[in-house]
Steps between C-alpha positions, in 0.01 A plus 500: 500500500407122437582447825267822677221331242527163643537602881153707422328171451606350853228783679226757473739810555211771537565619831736264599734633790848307453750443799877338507767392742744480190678780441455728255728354272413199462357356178177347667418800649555731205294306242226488764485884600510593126210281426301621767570893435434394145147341542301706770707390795717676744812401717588537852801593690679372771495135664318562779286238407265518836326760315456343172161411565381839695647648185300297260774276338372267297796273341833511676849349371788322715756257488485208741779624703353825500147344603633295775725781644258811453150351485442189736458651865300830350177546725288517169170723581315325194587317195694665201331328164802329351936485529723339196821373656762498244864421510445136610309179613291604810423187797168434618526602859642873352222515276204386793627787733504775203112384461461662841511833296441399136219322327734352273880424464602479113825321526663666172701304221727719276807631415659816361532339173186341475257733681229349676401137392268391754321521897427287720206646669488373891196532749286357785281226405215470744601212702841719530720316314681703171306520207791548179361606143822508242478766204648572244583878379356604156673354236719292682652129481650342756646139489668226680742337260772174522887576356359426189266768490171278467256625748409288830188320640342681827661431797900464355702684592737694190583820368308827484495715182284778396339632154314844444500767265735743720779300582852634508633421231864432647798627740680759356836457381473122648443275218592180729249608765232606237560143352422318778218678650333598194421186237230425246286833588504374881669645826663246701503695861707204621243405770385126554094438540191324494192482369254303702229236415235807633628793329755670675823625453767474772885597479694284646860595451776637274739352309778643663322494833626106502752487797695170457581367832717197506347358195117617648343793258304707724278768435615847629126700477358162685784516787417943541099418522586234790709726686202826440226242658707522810344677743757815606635537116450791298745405227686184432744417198716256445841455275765328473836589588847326446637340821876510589543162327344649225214299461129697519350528848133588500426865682204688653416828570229618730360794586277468806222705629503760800488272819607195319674258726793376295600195645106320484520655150802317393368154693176553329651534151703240533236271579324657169736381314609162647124429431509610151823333406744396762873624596574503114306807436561687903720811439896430675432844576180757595640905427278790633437836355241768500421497158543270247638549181213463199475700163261786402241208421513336876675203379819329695847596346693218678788667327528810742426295766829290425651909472350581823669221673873611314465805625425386864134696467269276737463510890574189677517136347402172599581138415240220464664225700456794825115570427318278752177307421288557790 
């Protein structure tokens, strides 16, 4: 109920005609659709999202993946007034071709046991560059802290944790987890952030999203937003899986758009990430697949993707050293 009260604060519901590419089941989407049934609003079926604005949508929900696979080549007929994208840090060029149908991208931060902490709220400045407003949800905290706890200056770069008055207050029957996510009346999500000198709040990692690489930590969320800026790439992740010598060899998978033509794909994501950090970070190996494997919330479970690859589930493979640079 806490939670129903505080998403109420986020919008003027009266009237308000709600639309999801989550599915029905998923936490986001049910919190949201309650609220809005709750408060003068009403919810609409179906993903055909071409028709959200004909049918008068104003606030939509997605999760990046979902966004970049379902919403970026719509023909929009006019602008829908706003879409949240939860689940996940959202890049810049994602967000600039969603304001081809949206007034304004709120890139969500939240969790299951947290709720909603804050939005980033993205548009089109005049000049055309992105405009980015952080705020925070009603009566909620959110910090950057060191190991020690002590909260950092703008612009370092720590750990996030989260205070309001409806957090979880544990896992059940998982004292060890509930003890180390859940300390001193604050949720530790286990992401890594920033707050910056102006104001705003950017995710840049997770704790165990660090992929050590011969000795180099990398950051596993910064390596899958490379690969999605490649032109021809739906839906990139990458993992790391144990090679025969048994020491961990990074991994991507890609799913590529209709028409895609693989091998300038591959050369031009290898040159993405030469640029952004050399051979140490270039996958020994690029796996393909139709779909990628991300939980109810849109966010990368680099688990089943090492599952998919036990069980043989992807189409073709190829390795770095044959993807050629011109």
């Amino acid at each position: 109920q806490d939670r129903i009260v505080a998403n109420s604060a986020r919008l003027d519901w009266r009237q308000l005609r709600l639309a999801s590419l989550f599915p029905v089941s998923a936490p986001v989407w049910l919190t949201y659709a309650v609220t809005a049934l709750l408060h003068g609003g009403s919810v609409r079926h179906g993903r055909d999202a071409e028709n959200w604005f004909g049918d008068g949508v104003g606030f939509a929900l997605a999760s990046p993946a979902q966004a970049m696979s379902g919403l970026r080549d719509i023909p929009w007929k006019g602008k829908v007034p706003a879409i949240q994208l939860s689940g996940g840090p959202a890049a810049d060029p994602l967000v600039r071709k969603l304001l081809d149908g949206f007034h304004a991208v709120w890139v969500g931060y939240g969790s299951t046991e947290g709720f909603n902490a804050l939005s980033t709220i993205k548009t089109l400045a005049e000049d055309g560059s992105l405009a980015s407003q952080t705020v925070l949800a009603s009566g909620a905290e959110v910090q950057v802290v060191d190991g020690e706890d002590s909260p950092l200056p703008p612009g370092a770069e720590g750990v996030i944790r989260v205070r309001n008055s409806y957090l979880a207050p544990g896992y059940i029957n998982a004292p060890e987890a509930t003890a180390t996510s859940f300390r001193g009346g604050w949720f530790y999500p286990g992401d890594l952030g920033i707050w910056d000198a102006q104001g705003q709040f950017h995710v840049t990692g997770r704790n165990n999203d660090q992929f050590n690489l011969g000795g180099q930590k990398v950051n596993a969320q910064l390596l899958d937003f490379a690969l999605l800026g490649v032109p021809g790439v739906k839906d990139a992740i990458t993992f790391t899986l144990p090679d025969v010598e048994g020491t961990e060899g990074l991994r991507a998978f890609l799913s590529l758009e209709a028409g895609a033509d693989m091998p300038v794909v591959l050369s031009q994501a290898r040159l993405t990430l030469l640029a952004l950090g050399g051979e140490a970070i270039l996958p020994k190996r690029f796996l393909f697949a139709d779909s990628l494997p991300r939980n109810a919330n849109g966010k990368a479970d680099r688990k089943a993707c090492v599952q998919l690859v036990a069980e043989g589930k992807f189409r073709r493979q190829a390795k770095a050293r044959d993807i050629l640079a011109d």
